[in-house]
N, C-alpha and C positions, 0 to 999 in steps of 0.2 A: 423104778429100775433105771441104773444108769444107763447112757448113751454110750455103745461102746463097739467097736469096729473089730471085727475080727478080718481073718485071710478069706474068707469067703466074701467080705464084702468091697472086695479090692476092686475086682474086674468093673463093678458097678462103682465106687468111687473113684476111678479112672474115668469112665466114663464121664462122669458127671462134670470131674478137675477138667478133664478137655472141651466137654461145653462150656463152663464158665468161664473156662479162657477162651474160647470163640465167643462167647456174647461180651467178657471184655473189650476184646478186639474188634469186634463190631461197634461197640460204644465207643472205644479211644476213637477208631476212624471215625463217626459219625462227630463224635469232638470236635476232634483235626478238621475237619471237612466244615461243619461248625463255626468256629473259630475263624477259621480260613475264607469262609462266607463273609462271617462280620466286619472282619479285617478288610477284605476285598471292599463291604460296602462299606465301609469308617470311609476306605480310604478314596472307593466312587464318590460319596457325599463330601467328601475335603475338596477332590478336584474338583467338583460341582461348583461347589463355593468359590472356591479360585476364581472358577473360570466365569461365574455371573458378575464377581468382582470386577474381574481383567476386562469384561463387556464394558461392563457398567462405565469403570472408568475410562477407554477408549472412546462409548459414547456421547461420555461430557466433556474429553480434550477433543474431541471433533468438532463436539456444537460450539464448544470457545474458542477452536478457532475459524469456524466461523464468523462467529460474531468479533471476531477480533478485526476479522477479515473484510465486514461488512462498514465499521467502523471506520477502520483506516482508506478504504474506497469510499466513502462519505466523504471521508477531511480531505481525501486528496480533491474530489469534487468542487468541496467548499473552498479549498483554498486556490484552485484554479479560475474559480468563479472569481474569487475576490484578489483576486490578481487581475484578471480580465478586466474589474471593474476599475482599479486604480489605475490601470494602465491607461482606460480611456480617461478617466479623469486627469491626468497628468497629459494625455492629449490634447486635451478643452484648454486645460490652463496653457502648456503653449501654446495653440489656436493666439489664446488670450493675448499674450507677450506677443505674438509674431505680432499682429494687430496696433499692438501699442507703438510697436519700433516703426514697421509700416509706413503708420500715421508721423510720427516723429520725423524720419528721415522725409516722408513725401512734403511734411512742410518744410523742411530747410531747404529739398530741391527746389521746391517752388516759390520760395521767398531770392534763392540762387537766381532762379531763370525773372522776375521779376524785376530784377536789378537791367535797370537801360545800359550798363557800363560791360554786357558781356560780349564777347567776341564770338561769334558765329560757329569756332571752335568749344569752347567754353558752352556753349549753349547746347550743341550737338552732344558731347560729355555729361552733360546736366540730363542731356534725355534718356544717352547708352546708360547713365545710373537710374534714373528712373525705372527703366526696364530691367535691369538687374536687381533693383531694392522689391520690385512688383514680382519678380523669380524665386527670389532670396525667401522671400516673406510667402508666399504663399501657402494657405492655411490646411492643414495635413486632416484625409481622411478618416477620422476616428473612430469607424468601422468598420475600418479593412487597417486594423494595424498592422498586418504584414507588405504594405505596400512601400517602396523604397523611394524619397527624393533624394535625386541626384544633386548635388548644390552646381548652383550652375558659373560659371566661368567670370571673373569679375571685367567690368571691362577696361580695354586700357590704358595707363595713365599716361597723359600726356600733357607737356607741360601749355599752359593754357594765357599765363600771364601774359600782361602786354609787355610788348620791346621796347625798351628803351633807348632812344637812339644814341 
């Protein structure tokens, strides 16, 4: 026997048509809502990632530049060091020089004052250079390089020759 509807079975297929479209409608929303879940977490799990990214790499330009940081106050160290150290060494070696000149000049004064033919002025001049060449030369602290010589004031010339009558 076929399947077959008459007017009597209307009010019950009415029925039934407006259930099935409420349990559609309860699935579409359950769908949507669904959907709308996954979506939401696609798109929670996208920024997740982003933002373990954006950590991540903020933590490794941090630590580099640290160490970027640690490096360059090293070398500034070392090469403050090694300035300090050339400095005193370029100290020593003038030490050295002054020393030499010193000695140079204090033998000519004293081969000067040596001479019987000097005049008492002459001689007195031979000593104010002495005194001045012993100022002049005076061998520099070379660990207190911030300490300043003054050069000191030459002394004055005069003329010293004998008169001729």
């Amino acid at each position: 026997m076929p399947n077959t509807v008459g007017p009597e079975d209307l009010p019950n297929l009415l029925v039934a048509t407006t259930d099935l479209a409420q349990r559609v409608n309860v699935l579409s929303d359950h769908l949507t809502v669904s959907q709308d879940q996954a979506l939401r977490a696609e798109k929670q799990a996208h920024r997740t990632k982003y933002l373990t990214r954006l950590v991540f790499a903020l933590v490794v330009l941090s630590l580099l530049g640290v160490g970027i940081n640690a490096i360059v106050i090293q070398e500034v160290r070392d090469t403050g060091a090694a300035n300090k150290a050339n400095a005193v060494t370029a100290c020593r070696n003038a030490n050295d020089s002054r020393q030499a000149n010193k000695a140079l000049w204090d033998w000519l004064v004293n081969a000067s004052l040596a001479q019987s033919t000097q005049t008492p002025e002459a001689r007195e001049l031979l000593r104010e250079l002495s005194e001045y060449i012993k100022a002049l030369y005076t061998p520099h602290d070379c660990a207190d390089l911030s300490k300043k010589y003054p050069l000191p004031d030459p002394p004055p010339v005069i003329d010293v020759s004998p008169q001729k009558p």
